[in-house]
Legacy VTK file of the C-alpha trace (Angstrom):
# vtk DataFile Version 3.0
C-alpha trace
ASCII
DATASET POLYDATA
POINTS 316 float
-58.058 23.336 48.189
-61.192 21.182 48.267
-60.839 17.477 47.076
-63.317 16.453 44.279
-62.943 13.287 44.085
-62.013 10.445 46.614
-60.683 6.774 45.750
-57.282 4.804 45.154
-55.070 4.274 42.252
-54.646 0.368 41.340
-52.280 -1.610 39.707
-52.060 -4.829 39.689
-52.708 -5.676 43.517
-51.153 -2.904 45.166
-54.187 -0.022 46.495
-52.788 3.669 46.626
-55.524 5.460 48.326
-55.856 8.900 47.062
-57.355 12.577 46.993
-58.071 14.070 43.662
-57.703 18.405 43.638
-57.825 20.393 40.868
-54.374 21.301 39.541
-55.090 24.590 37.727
-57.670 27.895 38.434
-58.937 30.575 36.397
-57.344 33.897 36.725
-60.045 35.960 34.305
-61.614 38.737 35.745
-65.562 37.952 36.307
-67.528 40.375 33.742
-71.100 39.834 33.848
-73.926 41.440 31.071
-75.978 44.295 31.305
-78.493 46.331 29.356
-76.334 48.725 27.370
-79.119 51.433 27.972
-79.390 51.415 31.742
-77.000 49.299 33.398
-79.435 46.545 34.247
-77.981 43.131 35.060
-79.206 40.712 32.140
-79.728 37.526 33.889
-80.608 33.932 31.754
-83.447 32.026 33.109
-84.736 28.417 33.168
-88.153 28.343 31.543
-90.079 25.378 31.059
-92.010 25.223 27.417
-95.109 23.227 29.057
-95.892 25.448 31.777
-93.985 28.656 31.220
-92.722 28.815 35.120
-89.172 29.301 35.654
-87.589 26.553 36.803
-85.127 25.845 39.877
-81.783 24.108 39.006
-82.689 21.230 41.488
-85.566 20.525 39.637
-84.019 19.902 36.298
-83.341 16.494 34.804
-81.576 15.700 31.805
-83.491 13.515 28.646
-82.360 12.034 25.564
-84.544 12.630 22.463
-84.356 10.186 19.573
-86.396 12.264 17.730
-90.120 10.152 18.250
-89.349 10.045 22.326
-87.936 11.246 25.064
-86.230 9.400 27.592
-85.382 11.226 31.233
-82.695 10.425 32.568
-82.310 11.448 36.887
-79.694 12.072 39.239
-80.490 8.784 40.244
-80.239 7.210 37.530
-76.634 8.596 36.704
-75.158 7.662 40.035
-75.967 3.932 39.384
-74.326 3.306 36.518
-71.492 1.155 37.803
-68.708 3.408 36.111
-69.929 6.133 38.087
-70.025 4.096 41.483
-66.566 2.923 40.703
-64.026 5.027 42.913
-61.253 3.250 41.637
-57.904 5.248 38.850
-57.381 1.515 37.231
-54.007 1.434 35.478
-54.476 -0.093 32.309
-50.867 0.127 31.139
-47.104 1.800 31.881
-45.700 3.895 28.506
-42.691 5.513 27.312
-43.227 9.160 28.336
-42.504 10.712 25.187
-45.289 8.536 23.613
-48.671 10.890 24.534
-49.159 13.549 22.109
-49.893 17.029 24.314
-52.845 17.275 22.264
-54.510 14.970 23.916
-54.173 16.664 27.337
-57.507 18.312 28.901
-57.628 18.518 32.705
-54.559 18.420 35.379
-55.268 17.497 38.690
-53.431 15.949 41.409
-53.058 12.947 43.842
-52.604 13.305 47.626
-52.156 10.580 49.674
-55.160 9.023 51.914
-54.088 6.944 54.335
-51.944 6.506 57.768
-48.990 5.383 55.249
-47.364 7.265 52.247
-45.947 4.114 51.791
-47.211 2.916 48.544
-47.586 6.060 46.965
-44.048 6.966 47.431
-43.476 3.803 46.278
-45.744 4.400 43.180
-43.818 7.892 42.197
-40.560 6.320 42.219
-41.134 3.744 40.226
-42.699 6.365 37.228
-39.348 8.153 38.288
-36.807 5.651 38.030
-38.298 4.361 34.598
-39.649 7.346 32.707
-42.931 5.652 32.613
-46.322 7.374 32.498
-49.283 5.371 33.211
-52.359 5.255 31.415
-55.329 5.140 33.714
-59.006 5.103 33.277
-61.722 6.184 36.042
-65.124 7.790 36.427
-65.325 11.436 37.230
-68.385 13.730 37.201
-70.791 11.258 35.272
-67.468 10.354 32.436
-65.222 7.901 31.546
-62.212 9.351 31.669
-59.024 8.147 30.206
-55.798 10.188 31.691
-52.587 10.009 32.069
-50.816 9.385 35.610
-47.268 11.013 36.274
-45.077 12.839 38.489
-44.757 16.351 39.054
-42.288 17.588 41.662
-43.297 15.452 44.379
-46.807 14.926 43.735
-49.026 12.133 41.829
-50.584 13.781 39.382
-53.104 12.763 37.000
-54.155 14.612 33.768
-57.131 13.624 32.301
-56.860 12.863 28.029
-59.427 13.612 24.624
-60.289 10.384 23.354
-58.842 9.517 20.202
-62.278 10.747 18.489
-62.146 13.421 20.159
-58.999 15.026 18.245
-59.491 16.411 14.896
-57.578 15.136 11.955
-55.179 18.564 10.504
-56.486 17.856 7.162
-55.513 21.170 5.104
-54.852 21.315 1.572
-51.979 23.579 1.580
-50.026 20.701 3.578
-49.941 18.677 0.417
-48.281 21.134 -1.834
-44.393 20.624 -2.604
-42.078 23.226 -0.847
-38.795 23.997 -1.323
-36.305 24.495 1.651
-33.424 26.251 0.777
-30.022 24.925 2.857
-29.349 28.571 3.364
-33.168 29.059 4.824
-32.678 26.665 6.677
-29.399 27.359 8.829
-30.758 30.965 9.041
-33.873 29.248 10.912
-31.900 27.735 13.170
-29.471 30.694 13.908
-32.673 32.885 14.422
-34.047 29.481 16.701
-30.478 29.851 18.345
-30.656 33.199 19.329
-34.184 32.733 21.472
-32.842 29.791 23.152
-33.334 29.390 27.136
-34.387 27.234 29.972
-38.340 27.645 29.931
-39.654 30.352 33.279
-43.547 30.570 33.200
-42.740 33.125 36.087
-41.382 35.878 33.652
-44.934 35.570 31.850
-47.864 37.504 32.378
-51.418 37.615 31.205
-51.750 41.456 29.654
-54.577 41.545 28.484
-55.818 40.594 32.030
-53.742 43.247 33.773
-54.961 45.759 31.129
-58.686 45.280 31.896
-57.913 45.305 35.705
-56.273 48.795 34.974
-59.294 49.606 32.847
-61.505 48.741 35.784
-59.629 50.403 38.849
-59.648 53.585 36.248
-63.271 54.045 35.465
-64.217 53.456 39.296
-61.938 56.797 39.728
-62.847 58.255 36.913
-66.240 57.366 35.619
-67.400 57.542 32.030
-65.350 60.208 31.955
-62.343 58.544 31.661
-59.673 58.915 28.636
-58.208 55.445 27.471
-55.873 57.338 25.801
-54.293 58.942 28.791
-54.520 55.739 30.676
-52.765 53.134 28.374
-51.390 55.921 25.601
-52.015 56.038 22.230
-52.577 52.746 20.129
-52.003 52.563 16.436
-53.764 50.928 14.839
-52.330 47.649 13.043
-51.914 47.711 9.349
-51.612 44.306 7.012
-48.368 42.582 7.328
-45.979 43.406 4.926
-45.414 40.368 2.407
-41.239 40.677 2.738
-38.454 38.159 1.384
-38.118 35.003 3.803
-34.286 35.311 3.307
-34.452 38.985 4.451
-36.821 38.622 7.656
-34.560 35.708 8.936
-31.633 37.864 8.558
-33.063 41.292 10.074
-34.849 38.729 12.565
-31.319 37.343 13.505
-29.619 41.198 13.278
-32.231 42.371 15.647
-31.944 39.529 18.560
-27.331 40.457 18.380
-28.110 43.932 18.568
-26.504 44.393 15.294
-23.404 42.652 16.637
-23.470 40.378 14.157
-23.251 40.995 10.327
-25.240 38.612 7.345
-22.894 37.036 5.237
-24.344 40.006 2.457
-23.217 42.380 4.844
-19.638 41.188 5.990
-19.224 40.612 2.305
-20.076 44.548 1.642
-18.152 45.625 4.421
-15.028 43.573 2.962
-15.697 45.171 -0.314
-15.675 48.025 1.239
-12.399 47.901 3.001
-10.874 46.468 0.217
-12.279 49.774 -1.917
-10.843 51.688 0.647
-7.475 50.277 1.033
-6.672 50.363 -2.527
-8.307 54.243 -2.758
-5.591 54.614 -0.426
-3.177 53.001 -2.086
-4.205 54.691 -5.372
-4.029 58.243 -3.629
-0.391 57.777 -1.992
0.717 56.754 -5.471
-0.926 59.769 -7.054
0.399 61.673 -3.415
4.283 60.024 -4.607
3.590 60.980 -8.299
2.693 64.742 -7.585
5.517 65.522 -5.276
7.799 63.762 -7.793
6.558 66.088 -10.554
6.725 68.965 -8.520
10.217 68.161 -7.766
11.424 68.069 -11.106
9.518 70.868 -11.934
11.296 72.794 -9.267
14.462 71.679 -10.540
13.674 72.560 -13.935
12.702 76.187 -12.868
16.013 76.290 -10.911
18.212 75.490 -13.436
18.022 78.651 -16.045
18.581 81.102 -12.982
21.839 79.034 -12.536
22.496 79.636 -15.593
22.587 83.535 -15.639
24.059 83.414 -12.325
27.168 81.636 -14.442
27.098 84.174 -17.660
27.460 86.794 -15.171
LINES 1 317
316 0 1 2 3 4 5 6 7 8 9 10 11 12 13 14 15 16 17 18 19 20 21 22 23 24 25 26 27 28 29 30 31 32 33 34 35 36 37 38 39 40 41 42 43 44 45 46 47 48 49 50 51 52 53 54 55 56 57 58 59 60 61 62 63 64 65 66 67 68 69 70 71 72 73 74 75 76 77 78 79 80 81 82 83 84 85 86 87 88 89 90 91 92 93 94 95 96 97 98 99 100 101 102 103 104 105 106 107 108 109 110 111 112 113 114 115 116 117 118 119 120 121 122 123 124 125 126 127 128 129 130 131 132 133 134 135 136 137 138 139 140 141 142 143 144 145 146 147 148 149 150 151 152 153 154 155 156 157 158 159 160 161 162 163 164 165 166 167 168 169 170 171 172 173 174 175 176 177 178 179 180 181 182 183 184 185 186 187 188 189 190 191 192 193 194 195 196 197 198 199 200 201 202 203 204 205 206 207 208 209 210 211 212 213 214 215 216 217 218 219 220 221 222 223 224 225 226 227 228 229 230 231 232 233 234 235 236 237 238 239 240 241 242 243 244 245 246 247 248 249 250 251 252 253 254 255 256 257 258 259 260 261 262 263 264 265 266 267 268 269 270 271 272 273 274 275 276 277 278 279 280 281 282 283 284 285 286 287 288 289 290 291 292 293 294 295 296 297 298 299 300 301 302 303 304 305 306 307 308 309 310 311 312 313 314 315
């Protein structure tokens, strides 16, 4: 990894000297455009509305435009701002943990020692350790103000760099103000279903499909060409129809059917299946009585039968 940044972390008058690398990297596959027609690489270039030429990056300033002038602003310029000469991660304050809102979370990057001693930044990580502190820090990186966050992860110093509070949007949505009704029943049935997906958190098992799909799609057309059959390669896709607008009761209880493997029966359904044993174990009942009744008739039918032939048996 390359270091982009170089400085110290401060607090009060302790100096942690410090690298800054990038934390996170993007895994996308690189597409580039092209003219649909022939292939041809569509490139963007800079063109300069005064002179028409096409200009080099190096040559390119910024300006700020009030709308009556323009003000250019150089390289130059930039780098003496003192923010951006300051090479300093300040520490403005220690907070609970639990206290920054994720939202707020843009860039991760993290701290490696700089200098003959670990010393103070072991020091440093311990102490965020021991009292489930994170500290808020503010420094200058690539021509911002940054506020971030400073924590540990693992081993490492790590800072991650936060939105200001501007910067996040306000959720306002009407349909948060209307009155809704949660049912105790809806509710426990949440939490069974919540219950039922519960597990210690493995980024490991996850992968990015869609990006394994179009690296598929890729290695397949260089072998096959235009020629190739998306069908054959990936299988048939159905298309997706509208959702189907269902009970909430009965989605949180096929939901929760669905994770047991069936294993475990609704309320509705033990209740029907208890009905339904009880149905069956008086049927049963009612037929062995009926069973009892029949071979009781039949007895005294038989006996009935048998008695007249006794009868002539005697007047003989």
């Amino acid at each position: 990894m390359r270091a982009v940044w170089k400085g110290a972390v401060t607090f009060g008058l302790v100096n942690v000297p410090v690298k800054l690398y990038s934390a996170t990297e993007d895994h996308d596959v690189s597409l580039h455009q092209v003219h649909d027609e022939d292939g041809g690489r569509i490139r963007y270039q800079r063109k300069c509305e005064v002179c028409g030429k096409v200009v080099a990056y190096k040559d390119i300033d910024k300006a700020y435009d009030d709308g009556e002038q323009t003000v250019i602003i150089t390289d130059e310029d930039l780098k003496a701002l003192p923010a951006e000469r300051s090479r300093e991660i300040e520490v403005m304050e220690f907070v609970p943990s639990d206290q920054i809102d994720p939202i707020m979370f843009d860039r991760s990057y993290y701290l490696e020692p700089d200098s003959a001693s670990s010393k103070a930044y072991v020091l440093l990580r311990r102490t965020l350790e021991s009292t489930d502190r994170t500290a808020v820090v503010q420094m200058a990186l690539r021509q911002k103000t940054r506020l971030a966050a400073l924590r540990v992860h693992g081993d490492v110093l790590m800072v991650q760099t936060l939105l200001w509070s501007d910067e996040v949007r306000e959720a306002a949505f009407p349909a948060l103000d209307d009155s809704v009704k949660i049912s105790a029943k809806e509710l426990d049935l949440s939490k069974q279903l919540v219950e039922s997906l519960v597990s210690d958190f493995d980024p490991e098992q996850y992968v990015d499909e869609y990006q394994q799909e179009l690296r598929t799609l890729i290695t397949a057309k260089l072998e096959q060409g235009e020629a190739l059959d998306t069908a054959a390669t990936f299988g048939e896709v159905e298309e997706e129809e509208g959702g189907e607008v269902i009970d909430l009761m009965e989605a949180l209880k096929q939901s929760i059917a669905a994770k047991r493997g069936g294993g475990a029966k609704s309320e509705e359904g033990e209740e029907t299946a208890s009905k339904s044993s009880r149905s069956k174990a008086s049927g049963s009942k009612s037929t062995a009585s009926k069973s009892s009744a029949s071979k009781s008739s039949a007895s005294g039918d038989g006996a009935k039968k048998k008695a007249p032939a006794a009868k002539k048996k005697a007047a003989s």
